[in-house]
Residue, then its C-alpha position, 0 to 999 in steps of 0.5 A: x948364573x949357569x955354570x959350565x967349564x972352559x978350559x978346565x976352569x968353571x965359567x958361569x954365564x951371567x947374561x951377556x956376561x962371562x963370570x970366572x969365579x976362580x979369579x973373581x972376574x967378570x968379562x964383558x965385550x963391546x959396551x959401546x958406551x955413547x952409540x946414540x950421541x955418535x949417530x946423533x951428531x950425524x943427524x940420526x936421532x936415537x933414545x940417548x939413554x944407552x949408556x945409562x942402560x948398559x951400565x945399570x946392566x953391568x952393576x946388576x951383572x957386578x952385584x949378581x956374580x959378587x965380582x971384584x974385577x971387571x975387564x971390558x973386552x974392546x969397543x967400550x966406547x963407540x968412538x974415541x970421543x964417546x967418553x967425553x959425551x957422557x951426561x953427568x948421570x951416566x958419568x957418575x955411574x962409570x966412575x962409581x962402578x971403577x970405583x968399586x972393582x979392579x977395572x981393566x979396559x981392553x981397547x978395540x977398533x972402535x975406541x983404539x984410543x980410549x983415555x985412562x980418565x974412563x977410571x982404571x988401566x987401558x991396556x991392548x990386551x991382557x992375560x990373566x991365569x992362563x987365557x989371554x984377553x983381547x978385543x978381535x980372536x986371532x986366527x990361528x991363535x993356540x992358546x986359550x983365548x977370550x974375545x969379543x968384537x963379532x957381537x955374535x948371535x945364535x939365528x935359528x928357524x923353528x915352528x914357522x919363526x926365526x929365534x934371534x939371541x946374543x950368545x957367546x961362541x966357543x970351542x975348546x980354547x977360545x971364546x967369543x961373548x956376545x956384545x954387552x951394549x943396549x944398543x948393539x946389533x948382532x951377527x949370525x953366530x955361525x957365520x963363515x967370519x966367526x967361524x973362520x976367526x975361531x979356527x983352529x978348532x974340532x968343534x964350535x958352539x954357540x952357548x947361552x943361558x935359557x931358564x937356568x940352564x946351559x943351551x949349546x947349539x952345534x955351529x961347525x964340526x971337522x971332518x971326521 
């Protein structure tokens, strides 16, 4: 886990993950849970095995930060009826892991209906201490804010080839993680969506975790 402080409280990146000690609190963004069932219906076959992937990966992330909650920032589902899709096996995980920790299930676009079967409390949005908790940043937003939605990724060329990474976007209140999902593609952290969805702000990064410690790559700077 790589430490760094966010709003004054100290944050520890856990992979995709975004872990806050203080509150015992893992958050994650944009599982979309069933995404291969989704396409598989529309005749587009992919290896149905995500949801087991991206579980396995959130109970390792659960076990590794010693977490006691867990909110899932939006698009846990791919759709609405992607609950209803899961195989026996990665049912039983889900029910396991909202089991075991508070789960709180935040809904997005993709799942703006997501039923209270999936284990836990559904809710639109959350405010836990200080931040509030939603699935798509809010332009204009002043208080300190937690977000996913844009699966952001931090794109850079260096020594003849191009670096491709999830990362987390943040500036001095808000923050974007990156999408959790095995199968989940990726947008240009420093794309004028992000950047304008992270506004207003005096600086914006892109932070993720490398060998151990904390990388943060300039993304946007006000005008002096």
């Amino acid at each position: 886990m790589v430490p760094f402080s966010f709003c004054d409280e100290e944050m520890r990146l856990v992979g995709r993950a975004l872990y806050w000690p203080r509150e015992q609190a893992l958050l994650v963004a944009d599982l979309h849970l069933e995404k291969a069932s989704f396409f598989a219906r529309a005749g587009q076959l992919l290896p149905p095995y995500d949801s087991r992937e991206t579980l396995e990966r959130l109970a390792l992330a659960i076990r590794e930060s010693g977490a006691r909650r867990v909110y899932a920032l939006g698009d846990n589902f791919h759709d609405d009826g992607g609950f209803g899709r899961l195989e026996p096996h990665a049912a039983g995980m889900l029910a396991a892991l909202t089991r075991a920790v508070e789960w709180v299930w935040i809904t997005g676009n993709h799942d703006p209906s997501l039923e209270k079967a999936a284990g836990g409390d559904v809710v639109q949005e959350a405010r836990l201490s200080r931040l509030i908790l939603r699935h798509k940043a809010h332009p204009g937003e002043i208080a300190p804010e937690l977000s996913g939605h844009f699966h952001p990724k931090l794109m850079i060329a260096t020594r003849g080839r191009r670096i491709s990474r999830p990362c987390a976007v943040a500036s001095e209140r808000r923050m974007i993680l990156p999408a959790f999902g095995a199968l989940t593609g990726g947008m240009d952290a420093g794309s004028t969506e992000i950047l304008a969805a992270m506004q207003p702000a005096s600086a914006i990064d892109a932070i993720l975790p490398a060998k151990g410690r904390l990388v943060q790559y300039p993304l946007w700077r006000a005008a002096a």
